[in-house]
C-alpha positions as CSV (number, residue, x, y, z in Angstrom):
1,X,114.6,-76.3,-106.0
2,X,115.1,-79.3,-103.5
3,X,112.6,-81.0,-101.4
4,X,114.6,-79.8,-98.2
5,X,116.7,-77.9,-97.2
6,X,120.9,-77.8,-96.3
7,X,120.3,-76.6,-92.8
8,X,117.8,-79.5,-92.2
9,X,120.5,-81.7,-93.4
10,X,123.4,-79.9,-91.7
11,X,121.4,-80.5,-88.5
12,X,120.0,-84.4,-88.8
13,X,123.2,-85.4,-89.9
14,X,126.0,-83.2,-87.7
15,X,127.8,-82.8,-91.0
16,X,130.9,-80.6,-90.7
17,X,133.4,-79.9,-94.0
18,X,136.0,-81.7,-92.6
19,X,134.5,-84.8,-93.1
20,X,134.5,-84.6,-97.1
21,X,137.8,-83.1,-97.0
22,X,137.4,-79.5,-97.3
23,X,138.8,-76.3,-94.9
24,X,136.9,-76.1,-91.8
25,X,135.7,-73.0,-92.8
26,X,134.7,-73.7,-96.4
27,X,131.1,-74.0,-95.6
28,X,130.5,-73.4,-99.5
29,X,132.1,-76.3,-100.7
30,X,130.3,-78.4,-98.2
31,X,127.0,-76.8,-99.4
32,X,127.2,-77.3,-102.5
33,X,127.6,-80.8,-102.4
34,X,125.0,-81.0,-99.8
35,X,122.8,-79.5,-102.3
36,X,123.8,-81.7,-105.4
37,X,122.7,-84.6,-103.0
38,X,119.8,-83.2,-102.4
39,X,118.8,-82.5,-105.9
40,X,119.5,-86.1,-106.7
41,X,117.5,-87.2,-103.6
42,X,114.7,-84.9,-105.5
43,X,114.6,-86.0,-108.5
44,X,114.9,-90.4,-107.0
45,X,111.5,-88.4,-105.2
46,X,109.7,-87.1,-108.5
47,X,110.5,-89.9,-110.5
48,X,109.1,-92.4,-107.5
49,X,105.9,-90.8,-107.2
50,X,105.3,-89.8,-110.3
51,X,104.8,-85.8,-110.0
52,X,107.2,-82.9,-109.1
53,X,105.5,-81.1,-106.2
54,X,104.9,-77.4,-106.3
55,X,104.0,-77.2,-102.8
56,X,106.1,-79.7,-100.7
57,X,104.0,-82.0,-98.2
58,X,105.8,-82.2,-94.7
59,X,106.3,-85.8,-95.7
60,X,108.1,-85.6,-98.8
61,X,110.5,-83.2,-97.0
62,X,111.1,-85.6,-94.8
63,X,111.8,-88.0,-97.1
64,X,114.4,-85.6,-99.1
65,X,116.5,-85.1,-95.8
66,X,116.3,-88.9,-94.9
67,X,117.5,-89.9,-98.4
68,X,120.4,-87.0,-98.2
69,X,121.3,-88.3,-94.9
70,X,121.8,-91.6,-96.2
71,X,123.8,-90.5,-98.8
72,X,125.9,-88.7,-96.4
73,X,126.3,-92.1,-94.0
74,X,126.9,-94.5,-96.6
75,X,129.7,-91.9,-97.9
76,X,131.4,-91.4,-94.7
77,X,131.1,-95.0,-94.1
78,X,132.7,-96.1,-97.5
79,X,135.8,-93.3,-96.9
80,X,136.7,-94.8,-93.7
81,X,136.0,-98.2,-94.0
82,X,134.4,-99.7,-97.2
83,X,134.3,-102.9,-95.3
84,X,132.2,-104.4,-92.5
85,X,133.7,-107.0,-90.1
86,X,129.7,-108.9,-88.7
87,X,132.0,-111.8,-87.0
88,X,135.1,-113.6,-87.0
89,X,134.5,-115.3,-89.7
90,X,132.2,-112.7,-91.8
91,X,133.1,-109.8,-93.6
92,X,130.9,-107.7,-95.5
93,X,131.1,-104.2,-97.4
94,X,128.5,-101.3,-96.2
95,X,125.1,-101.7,-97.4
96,X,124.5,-98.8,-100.2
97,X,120.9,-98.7,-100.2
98,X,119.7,-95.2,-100.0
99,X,116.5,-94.9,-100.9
100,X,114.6,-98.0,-98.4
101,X,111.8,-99.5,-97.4
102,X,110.7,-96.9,-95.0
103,X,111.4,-94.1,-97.1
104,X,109.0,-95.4,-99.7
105,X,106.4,-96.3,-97.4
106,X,106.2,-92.6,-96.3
107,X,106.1,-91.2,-100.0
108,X,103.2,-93.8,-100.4
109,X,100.2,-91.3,-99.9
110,X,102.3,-88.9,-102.3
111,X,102.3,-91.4,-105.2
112,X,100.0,-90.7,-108.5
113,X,98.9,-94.0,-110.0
114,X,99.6,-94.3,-113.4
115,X,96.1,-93.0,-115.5
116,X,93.6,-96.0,-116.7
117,X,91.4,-96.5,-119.1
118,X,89.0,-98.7,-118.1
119,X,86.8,-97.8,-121.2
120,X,89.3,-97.8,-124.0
121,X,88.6,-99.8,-127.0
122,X,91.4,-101.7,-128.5
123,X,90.6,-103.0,-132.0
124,X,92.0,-106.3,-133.2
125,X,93.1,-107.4,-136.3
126,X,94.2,-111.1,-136.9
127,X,95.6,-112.4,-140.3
128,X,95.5,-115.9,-140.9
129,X,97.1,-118.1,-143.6
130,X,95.1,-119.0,-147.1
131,X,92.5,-122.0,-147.0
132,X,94.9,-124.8,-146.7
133,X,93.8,-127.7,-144.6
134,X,97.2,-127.7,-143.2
135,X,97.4,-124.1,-141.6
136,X,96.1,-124.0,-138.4
């Protein structure tokens, strides 16, 4: 189970099948790549912060359609153009970053810290050379 859903998807993004080369009416193909991305876009969540939620916090589904919709842009945008003209002079390819800044900032409050031990003994053991004047 996904974080969000493909009809949240389908309607941030205005995603049609067409666009990734299936029939218009082959909805199923389209949703079931929609639904791989967003599996993927899951698990980039769960292993972020830490946990896999059981109950899904309006923020983390957020977060699932932003990062699916990301994936969906930087797709398009690589199928009809892989490269991106800034100037005259300056060419660049599309950015691929799909999982940004913002997105992480709004799974902050989602995050589990790793567990510490502040009172956990560690023993140590340190072996040192025989009596010799020369071994420091």
């Amino acid at each position: 189970m996904g974080y969000c859903t493909i009809d949240e998807v389908k309607r941030i993004t205005g995603i049609k099948p067409t666009h990734f080369g299936f029939e218009k009416t082959d909805t199923i193909g389209l949703d079931n790549l929609i639904n791989q991305w967003i599996e993927q876009a899951t698990t980039i969540i769960d292993e972020y912060c830490n946990r896999t939620f059981e109950t899904i916090p309006g923020g983390v589904g957020i977060a699932c359609v932003q990062i699916v919709a990301n994936i969906i842009t930087n797709a398009e945008a690589r199928k009809n153009s892989p490269l991106v003209k800034v100037n005259d002079w300056t060419v660049r390819t599309v950015p691929s970053e799909i999982f940004t800044t913002p997105i992480k900032e709004l799974l902050t409050p989602y995050t589990k810290a790793d567990e510490i031990h502040d009172n956990a003994m560690i023993d140590i053991l340190t072996i040192t050379g025989g009596n010799d004047e020369n071994n420091y």
